[in-house]
FIZA-763871 format. One record per residue (C-alpha): residue number from 0; residue in three letters; x, y, z. Coordinates in steps of 0.5 Angstrom, whole numbers. Last residue first. Layout:
BEGIN
<NUM,ALA,<X,Y,Z>>;
...
This chain:
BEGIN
<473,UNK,<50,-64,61>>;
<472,UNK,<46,-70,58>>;
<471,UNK,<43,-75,61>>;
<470,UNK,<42,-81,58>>;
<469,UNK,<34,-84,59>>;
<468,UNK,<33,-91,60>>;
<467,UNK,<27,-96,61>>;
<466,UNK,<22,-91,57>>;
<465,UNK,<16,-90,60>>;
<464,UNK,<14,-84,54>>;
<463,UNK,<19,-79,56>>;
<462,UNK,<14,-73,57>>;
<461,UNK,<10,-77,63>>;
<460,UNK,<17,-75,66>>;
<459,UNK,<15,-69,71>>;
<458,UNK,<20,-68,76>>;
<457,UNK,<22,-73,82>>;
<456,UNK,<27,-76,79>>;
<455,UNK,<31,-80,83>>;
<454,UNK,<38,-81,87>>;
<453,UNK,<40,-86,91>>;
<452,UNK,<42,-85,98>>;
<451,UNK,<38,-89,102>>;
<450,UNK,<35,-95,99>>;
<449,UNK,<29,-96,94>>;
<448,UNK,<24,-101,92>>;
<447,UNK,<20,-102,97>>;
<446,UNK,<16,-97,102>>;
<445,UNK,<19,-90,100>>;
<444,UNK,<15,-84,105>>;
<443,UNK,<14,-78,101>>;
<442,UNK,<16,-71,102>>;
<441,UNK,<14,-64,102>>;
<440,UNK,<6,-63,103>>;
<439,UNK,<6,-70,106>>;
<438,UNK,<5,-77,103>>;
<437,UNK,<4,-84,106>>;
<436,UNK,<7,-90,103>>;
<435,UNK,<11,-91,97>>;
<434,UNK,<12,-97,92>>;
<433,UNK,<18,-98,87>>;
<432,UNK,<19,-100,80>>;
<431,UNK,<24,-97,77>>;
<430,UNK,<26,-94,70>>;
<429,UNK,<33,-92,70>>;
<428,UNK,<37,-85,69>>;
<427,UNK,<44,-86,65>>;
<426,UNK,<49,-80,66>>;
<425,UNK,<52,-83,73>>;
<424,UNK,<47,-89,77>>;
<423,UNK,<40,-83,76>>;
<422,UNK,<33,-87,79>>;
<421,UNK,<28,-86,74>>;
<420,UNK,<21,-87,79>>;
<419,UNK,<15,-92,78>>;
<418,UNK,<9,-95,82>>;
<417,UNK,<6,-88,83>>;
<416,UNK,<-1,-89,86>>;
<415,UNK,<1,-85,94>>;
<414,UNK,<4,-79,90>>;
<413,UNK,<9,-76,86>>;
<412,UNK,<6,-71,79>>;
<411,UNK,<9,-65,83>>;
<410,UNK,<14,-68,86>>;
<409,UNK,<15,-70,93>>;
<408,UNK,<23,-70,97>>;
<407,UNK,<25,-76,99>>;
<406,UNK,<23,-81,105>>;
<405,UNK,<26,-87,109>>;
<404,UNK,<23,-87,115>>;
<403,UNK,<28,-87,122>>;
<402,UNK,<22,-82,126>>;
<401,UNK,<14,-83,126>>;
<400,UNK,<10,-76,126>>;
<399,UNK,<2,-77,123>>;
<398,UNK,<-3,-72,121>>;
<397,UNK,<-1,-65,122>>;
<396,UNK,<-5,-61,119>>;
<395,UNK,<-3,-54,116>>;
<394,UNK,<-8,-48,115>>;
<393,UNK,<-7,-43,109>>;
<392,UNK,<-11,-36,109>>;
<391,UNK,<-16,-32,105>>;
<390,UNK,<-21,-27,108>>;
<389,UNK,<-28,-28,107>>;
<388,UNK,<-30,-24,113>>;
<387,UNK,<-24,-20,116>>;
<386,UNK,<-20,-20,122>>;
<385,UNK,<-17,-15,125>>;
<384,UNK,<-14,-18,132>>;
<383,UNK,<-12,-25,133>>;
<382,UNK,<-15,-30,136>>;
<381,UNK,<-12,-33,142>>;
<380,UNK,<-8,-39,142>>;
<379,UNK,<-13,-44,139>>;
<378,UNK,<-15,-41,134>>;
<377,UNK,<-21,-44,130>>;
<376,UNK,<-21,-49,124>>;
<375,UNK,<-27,-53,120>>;
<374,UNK,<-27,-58,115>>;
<373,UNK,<-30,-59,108>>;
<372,UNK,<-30,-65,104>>;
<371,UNK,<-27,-65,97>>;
<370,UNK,<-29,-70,91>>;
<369,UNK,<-33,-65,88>>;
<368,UNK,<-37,-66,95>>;
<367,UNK,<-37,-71,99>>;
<366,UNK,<-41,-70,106>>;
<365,UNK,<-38,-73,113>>;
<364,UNK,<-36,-66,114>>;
<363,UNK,<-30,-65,119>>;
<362,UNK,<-31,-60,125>>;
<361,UNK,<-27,-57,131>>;
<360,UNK,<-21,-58,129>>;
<359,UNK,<-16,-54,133>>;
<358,UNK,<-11,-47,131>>;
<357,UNK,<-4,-44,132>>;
<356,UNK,<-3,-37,128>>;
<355,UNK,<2,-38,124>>;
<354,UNK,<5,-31,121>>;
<353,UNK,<5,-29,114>>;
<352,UNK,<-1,-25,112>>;
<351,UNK,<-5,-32,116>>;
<350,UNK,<-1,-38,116>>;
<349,UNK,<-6,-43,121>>;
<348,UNK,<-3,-49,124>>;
<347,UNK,<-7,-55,126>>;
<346,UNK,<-8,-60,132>>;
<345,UNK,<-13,-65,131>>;
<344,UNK,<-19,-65,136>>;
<343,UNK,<-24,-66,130>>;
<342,UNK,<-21,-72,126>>;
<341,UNK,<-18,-71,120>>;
<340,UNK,<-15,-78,118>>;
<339,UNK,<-22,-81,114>>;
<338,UNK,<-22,-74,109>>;
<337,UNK,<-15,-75,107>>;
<336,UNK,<-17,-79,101>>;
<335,UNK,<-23,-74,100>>;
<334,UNK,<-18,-68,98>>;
<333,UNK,<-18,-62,102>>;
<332,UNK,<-23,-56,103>>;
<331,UNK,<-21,-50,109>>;
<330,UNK,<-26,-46,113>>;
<329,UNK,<-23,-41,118>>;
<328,UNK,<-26,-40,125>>;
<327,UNK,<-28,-33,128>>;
<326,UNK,<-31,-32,133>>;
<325,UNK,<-31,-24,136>>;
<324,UNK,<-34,-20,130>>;
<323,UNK,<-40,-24,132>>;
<322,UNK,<-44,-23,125>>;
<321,UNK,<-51,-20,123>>;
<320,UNK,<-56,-21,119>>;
<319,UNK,<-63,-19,117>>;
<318,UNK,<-69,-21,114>>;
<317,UNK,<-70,-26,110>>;
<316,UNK,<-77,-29,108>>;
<315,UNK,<-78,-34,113>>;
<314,UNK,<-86,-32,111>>;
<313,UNK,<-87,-26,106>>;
<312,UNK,<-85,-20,105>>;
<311,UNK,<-88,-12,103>>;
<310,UNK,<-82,-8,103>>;
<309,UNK,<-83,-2,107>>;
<308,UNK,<-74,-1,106>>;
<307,UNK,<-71,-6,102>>;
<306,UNK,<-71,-14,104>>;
<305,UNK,<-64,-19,107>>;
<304,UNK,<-60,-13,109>>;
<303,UNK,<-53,-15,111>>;
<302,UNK,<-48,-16,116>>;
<301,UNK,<-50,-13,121>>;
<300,UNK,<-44,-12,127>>;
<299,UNK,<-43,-16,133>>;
<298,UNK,<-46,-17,140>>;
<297,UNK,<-50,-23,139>>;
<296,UNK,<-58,-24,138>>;
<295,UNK,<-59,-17,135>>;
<294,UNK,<-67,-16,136>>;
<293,UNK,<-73,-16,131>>;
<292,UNK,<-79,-13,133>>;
<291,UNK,<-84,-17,130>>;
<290,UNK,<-81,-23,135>>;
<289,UNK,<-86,-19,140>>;
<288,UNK,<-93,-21,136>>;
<287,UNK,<-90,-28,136>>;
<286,UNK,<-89,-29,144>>;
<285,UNK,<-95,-26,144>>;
<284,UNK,<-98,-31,139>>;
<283,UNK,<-95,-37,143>>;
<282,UNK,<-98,-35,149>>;
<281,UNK,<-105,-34,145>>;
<280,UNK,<-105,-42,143>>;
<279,UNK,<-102,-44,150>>;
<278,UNK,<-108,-40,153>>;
<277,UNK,<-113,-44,148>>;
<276,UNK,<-109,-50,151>>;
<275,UNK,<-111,-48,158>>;
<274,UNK,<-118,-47,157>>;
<273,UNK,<-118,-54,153>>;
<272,UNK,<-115,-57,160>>;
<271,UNK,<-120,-53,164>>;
<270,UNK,<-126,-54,161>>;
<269,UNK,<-124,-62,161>>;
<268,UNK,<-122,-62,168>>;
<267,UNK,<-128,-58,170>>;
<266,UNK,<-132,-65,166>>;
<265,UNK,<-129,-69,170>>;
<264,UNK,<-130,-66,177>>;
<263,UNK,<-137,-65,175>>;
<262,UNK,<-136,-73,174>>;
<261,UNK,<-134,-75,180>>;
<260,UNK,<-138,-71,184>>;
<259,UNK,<-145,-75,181>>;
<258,UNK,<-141,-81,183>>;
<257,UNK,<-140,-79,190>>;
<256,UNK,<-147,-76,191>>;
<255,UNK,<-150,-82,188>>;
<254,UNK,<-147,-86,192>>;
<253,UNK,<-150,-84,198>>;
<252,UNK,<-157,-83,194>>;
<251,UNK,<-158,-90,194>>;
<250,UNK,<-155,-91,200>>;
<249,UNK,<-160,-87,203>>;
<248,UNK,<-165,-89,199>>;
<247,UNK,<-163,-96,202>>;
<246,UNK,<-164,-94,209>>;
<245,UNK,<-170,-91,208>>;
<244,UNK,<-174,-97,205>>;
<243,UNK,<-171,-101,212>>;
<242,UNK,<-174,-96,216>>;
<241,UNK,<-180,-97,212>>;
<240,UNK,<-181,-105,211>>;
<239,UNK,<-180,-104,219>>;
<238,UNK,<-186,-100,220>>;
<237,UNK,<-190,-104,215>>;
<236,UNK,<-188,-111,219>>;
<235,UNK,<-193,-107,226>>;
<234,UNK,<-198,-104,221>>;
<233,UNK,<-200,-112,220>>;
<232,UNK,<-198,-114,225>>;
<231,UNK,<-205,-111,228>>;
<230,UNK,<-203,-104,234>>;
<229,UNK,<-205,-104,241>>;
<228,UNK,<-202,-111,243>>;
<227,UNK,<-199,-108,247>>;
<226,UNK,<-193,-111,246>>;
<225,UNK,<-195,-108,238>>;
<224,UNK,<-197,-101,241>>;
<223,UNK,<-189,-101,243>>;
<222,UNK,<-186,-104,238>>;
<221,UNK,<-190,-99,233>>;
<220,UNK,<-188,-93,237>>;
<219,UNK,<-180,-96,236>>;
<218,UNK,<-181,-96,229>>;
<217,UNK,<-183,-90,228>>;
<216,UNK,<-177,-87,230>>;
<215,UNK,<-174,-91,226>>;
<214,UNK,<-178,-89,220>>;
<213,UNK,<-177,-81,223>>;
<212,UNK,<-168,-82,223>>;
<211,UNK,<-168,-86,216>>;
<210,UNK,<-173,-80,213>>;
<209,UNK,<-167,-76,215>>;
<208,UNK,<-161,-80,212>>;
<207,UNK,<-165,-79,206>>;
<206,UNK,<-166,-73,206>>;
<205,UNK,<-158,-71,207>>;
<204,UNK,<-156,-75,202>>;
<203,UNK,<-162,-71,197>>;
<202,UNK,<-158,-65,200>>;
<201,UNK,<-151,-67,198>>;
<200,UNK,<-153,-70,191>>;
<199,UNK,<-156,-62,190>>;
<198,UNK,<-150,-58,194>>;
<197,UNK,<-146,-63,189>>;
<196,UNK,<-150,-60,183>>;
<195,UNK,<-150,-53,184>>;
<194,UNK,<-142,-53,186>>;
<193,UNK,<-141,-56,179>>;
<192,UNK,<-146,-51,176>>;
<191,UNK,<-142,-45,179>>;
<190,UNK,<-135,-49,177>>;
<189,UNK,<-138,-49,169>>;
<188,UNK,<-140,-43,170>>;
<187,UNK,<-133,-41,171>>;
<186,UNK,<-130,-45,166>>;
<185,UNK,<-134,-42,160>>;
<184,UNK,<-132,-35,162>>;
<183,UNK,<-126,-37,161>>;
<182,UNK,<-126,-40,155>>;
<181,UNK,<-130,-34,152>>;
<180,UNK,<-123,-30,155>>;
<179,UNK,<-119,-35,152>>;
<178,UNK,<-123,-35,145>>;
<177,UNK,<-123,-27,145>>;
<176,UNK,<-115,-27,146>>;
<175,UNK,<-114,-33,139>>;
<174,UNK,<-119,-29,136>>;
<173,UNK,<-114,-22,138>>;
<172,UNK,<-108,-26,136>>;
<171,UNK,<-110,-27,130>>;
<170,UNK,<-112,-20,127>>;
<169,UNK,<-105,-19,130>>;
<168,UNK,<-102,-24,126>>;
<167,UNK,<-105,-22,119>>;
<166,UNK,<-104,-14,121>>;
<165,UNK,<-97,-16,120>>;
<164,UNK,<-92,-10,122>>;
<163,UNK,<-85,-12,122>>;
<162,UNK,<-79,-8,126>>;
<161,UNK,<-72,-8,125>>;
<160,UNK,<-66,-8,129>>;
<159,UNK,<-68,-7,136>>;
<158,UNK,<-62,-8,140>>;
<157,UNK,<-62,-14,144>>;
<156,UNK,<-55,-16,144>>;
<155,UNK,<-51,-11,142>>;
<154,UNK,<-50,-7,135>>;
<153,UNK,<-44,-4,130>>;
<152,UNK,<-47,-2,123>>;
<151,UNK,<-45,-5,117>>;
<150,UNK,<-51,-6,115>>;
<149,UNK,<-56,-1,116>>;
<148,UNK,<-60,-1,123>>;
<147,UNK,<-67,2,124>>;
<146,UNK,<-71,-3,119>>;
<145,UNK,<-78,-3,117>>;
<144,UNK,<-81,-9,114>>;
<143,UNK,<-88,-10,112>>;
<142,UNK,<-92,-17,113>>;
<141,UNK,<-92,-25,113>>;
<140,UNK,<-90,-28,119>>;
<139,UNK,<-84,-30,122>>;
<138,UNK,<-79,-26,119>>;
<137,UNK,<-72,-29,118>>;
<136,UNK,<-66,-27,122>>;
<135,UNK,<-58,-31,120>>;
<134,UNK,<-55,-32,125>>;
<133,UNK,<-46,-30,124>>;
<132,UNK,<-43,-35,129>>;
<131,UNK,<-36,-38,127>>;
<130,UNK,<-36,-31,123>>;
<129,UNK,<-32,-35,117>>;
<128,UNK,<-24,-34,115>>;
<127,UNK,<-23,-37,109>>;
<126,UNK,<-19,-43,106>>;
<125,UNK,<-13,-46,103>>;
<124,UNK,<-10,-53,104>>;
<123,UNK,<-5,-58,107>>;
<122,UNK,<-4,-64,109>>;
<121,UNK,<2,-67,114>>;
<120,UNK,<5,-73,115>>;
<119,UNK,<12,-72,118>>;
<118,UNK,<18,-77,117>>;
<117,UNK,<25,-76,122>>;
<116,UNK,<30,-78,118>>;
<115,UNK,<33,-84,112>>;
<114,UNK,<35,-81,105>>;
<113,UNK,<34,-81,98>>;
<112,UNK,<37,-77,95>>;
<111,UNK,<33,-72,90>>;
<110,UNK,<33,-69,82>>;
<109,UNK,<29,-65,79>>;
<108,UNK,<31,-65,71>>;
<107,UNK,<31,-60,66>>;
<106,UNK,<38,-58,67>>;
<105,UNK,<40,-64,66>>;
<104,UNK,<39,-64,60>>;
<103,UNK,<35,-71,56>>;
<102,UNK,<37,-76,52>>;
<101,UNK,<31,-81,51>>;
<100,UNK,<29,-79,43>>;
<99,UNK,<36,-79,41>>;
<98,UNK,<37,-86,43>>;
<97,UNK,<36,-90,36>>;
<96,UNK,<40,-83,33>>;
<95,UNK,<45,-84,37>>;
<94,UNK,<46,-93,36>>;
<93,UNK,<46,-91,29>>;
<92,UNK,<52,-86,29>>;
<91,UNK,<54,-91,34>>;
<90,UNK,<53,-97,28>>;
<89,UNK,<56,-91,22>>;
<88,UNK,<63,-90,28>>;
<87,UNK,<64,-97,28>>;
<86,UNK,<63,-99,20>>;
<85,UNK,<67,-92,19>>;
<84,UNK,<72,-96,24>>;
<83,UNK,<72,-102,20>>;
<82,UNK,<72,-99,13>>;
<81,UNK,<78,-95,15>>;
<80,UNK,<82,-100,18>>;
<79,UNK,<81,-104,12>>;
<78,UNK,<83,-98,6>>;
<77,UNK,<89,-97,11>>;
<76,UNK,<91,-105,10>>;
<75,UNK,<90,-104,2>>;
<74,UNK,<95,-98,2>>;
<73,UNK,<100,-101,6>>;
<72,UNK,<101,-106,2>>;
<71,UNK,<107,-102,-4>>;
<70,UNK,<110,-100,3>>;
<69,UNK,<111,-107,6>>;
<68,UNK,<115,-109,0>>;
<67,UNK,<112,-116,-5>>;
<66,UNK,<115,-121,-2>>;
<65,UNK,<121,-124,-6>>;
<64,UNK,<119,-130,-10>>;
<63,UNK,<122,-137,-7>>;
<62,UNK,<127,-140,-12>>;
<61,UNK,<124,-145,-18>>;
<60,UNK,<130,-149,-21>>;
<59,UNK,<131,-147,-28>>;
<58,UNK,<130,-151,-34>>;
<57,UNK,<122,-153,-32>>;
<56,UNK,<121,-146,-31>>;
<55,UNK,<122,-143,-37>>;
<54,UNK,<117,-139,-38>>;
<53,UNK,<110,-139,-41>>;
<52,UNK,<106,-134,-37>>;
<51,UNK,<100,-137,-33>>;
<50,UNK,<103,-135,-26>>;
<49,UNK,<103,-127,-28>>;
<48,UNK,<96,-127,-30>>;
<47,UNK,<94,-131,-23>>;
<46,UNK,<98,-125,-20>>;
<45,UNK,<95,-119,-24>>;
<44,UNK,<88,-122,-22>>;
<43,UNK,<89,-122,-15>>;
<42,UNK,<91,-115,-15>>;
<41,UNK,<84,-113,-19>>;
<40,UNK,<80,-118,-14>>;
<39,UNK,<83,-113,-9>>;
<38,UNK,<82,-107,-11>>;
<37,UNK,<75,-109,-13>>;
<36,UNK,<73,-111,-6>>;
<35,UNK,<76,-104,-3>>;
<34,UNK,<71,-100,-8>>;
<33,UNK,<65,-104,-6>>;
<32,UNK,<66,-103,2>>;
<31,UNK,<67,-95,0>>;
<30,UNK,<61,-96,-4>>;
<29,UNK,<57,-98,2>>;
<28,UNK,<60,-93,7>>;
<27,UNK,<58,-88,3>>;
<26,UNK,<51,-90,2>>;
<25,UNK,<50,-91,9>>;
<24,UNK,<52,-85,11>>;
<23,UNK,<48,-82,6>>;
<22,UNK,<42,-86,9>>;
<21,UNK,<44,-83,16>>;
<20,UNK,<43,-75,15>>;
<19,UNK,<51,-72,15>>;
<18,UNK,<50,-68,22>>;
<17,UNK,<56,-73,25>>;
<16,UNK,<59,-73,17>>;
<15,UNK,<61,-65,18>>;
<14,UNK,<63,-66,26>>;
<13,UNK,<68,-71,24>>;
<12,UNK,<72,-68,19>>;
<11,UNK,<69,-71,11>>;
<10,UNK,<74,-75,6>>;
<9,UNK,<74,-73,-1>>;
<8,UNK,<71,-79,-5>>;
<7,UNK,<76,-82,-11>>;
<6,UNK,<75,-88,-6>>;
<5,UNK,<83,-90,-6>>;
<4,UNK,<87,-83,-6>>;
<3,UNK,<82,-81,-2>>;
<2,UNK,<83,-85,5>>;
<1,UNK,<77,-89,6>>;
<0,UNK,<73,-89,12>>;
């Protein structure tokens, strides 16, 4: 800055040329500079005058001039100075308003120490409590429903819930009925016609045997009248083609009993495996026409109705269900990326009005849905009373311990994907390329980049545009 007496300018205090806008700053410090210039080339215009003035310098002997007083020269060094320091305070100024948009307060920041120490790996998440077996009843065939229980009421296993009249199934069931008796009936006339043609081929064997018995006999008489010589040979040879005719109607009808028994005892097995299909068919239809009195299957309470009172329903519609108040599990959804750590089997910790409640994976689902996978956490130690269907509660995994890791704490916007961090050396704040490992709900392992003891940023700083370096103001 120039003094006054010089500028013909008034000399602004500081705090008034530090709001100043830089182009009046500029402006100033310009004609400043141009009024100090013309100073001096008017001093050094007076002394070439003053030597061009005729004297009598070749009559006396030239002396040294007198150096001007430095009181008279004090002026041109102050108007120097003043224009270096307004030159040094116009580059600060310059320097300032170039920064300006990276200075932050500290009071916006969160900033963390990096440190060495036991490391756990956890994830975290929010769920509801679930009826771990809450079946669902549903009708089993077309027909009209008529409940006896409502819901909310509390039932034991076997208790008659509702009750569904289906003339369909019943019509069915007395044809399937009368078809087995028909069946029946059949079978049994079968095994009499059976037993009628075994009697037969045993009685045709029988006969043969017979006329084997009277042809031998016949034999021996005509062996007697022909050493007698009573008889021609011609009887005598007719006498043995008898007995050897007999013999072979005999085998005939031998095998022909046994293939005849063959197939009367395939044709039973044939009756009496359609009889027993068709007894199957009406079996089942029993089972059917007994399922229409619908019955709890667990001990608990009737969740809800599925169909109003005498509705008319359709097959597997709907028709009641009811909760085992005494299984209860929690289901909770976590982000994809911890969907290949969560193994069932894990231990877990169940936060519930407050107090943690120890748990046990029982099921991870292999399916993705909105880049969340869903699993299942029951109560290990017992579970605890008053528990409600849909109640919220938090639940805690504990995926991976490991001592001396170099962690900090974790930021909202901190995850395994960041590669940069500000790390804070005094007011400045220095962009840093780092590279982090695992994460938990609260801290973050530091691989690469960091050491222990730094100080980091851990709150948002996406405002700040990835600049290099922030200056933190207090």
């Amino acid at each position: 800055m120039c003094p006054t007496s010089l500028s013909g300018v008034r000399r602004p205090d500081t705090p008034r040329l530090l709001t100043c806008d830089h182009k009046s700053l500029i402006h100033i410090t310009i004609v400043s500079w141009h009024r100090v210039c013309t100073l001096l080339d008017m001093n050094i215009a007076e002394l070439k005058r003053a030597a061009s003035v005729r004297g009598t310098e070749k009559q006396d002997t030239a002396i040294a001039a007198p150096g001007r007083p430095w009181h008279k020269r004090r002026w041109v060094y102050v108007s120097i100075g003043g224009c270096i320091l307004l030159v040094l305070l116009v580059g600060w100024l310059i320097r300032a308003w170039s920064n300006s948009n990276h200075i932050i307060a500290a009071d916006r920041l969160h900033i963390v120490a990096v440190a060495s120490g036991h490391f756990v790996r956890d994830v975290a998440a929010q769920g509801t409590v679930i009826a771990a077996v809450n079946p669902t009843l549903f009708a089993i065939a077309p027909g009209t429903v008529s409940y006896s229980v409502r819901a909310g009421d509390t039932v034991t296993k076997g208790q008659p819930l509702a009750t569904l009249d289906s003339p369909e199934l019943n019509n069915e069931y007395q044809r399937e009925q009368a078809t087995l008796d028909s069946l029946n009936a059949a079978l049994s006339r079968q095994e009499i016609e059976i037993r009628r043609q075994l009697l037969t081929s045993k009685q045709q064997a029988d006969l043969a045997q017979v006329a084997i018995t009277a042809a031998e006999r016949e034999l021996k008489r005509a062996q007697w009248a022909w050493d007698q010589r009573a008889m021609s040979e011609r009887d005598y040879r007719r006498s043995i083609d008898d007995v050897a005719t007999a013999k072979l109607n005999f085998e005939h009808a031998r095998d022909t009993a046994g293939l005849e028994r063959d197939s009367v005892v395939l044709d039973l097995k044939t009756r009496t495996l359609e009889r027993d299909r068709q007894a199957l068919v009406v079996e089942n239809l029993k089972r059917r026409i007994a399922a229409l009195n619908v019955r709890s299957p667990v001990n608990g309470m009737v969740a809800n109705l599925g169909q109003a009172e005498k509705a008319r329903i359709a097959e597997s519609a709907p028709i009641v269900t009811v909760v085992d108040l005494t299984a209860f599990e929690l289901e909770f959804l976590v982000a994809e990326t911890y969907a290949r750590d969560i193994k069932s089997g894990m231990s877990a910790e169940i936060t519930l009005d407050g107090r943690i409640q120890p748990g046990i994976v029982t099921a991870i689902s292999p399916e993705v849905r909105q880049n969340q996978v869903t699993g299942r956490v029951r109560f290990s130690g017992g579970q605890p009373p008053g528990l409600r269907q849909n109640e919220r509660a938090s639940v805690r995994i504990v995926l991976d311990e490991r001592d001396h890791v170099l962690k900090f704490e974790r930021g909202s916007v901190i995850d395994e994907g960041t590669h940069d961090v500000y790390v804070v050396h005094g007011d400045h704040a220095v962009r840093t390329s780092v590279q982090l490992g695992a994460a938990s709900v609260a801290e973050i392992e530091a691989l690469h980049g960091l050491a222990a003891g730094d100080r980091i940023i851990v709150s948002d700083t996406r405002d700040f545009n990835d600049a290099p370096d922030l200056l933190i103001a207090n």
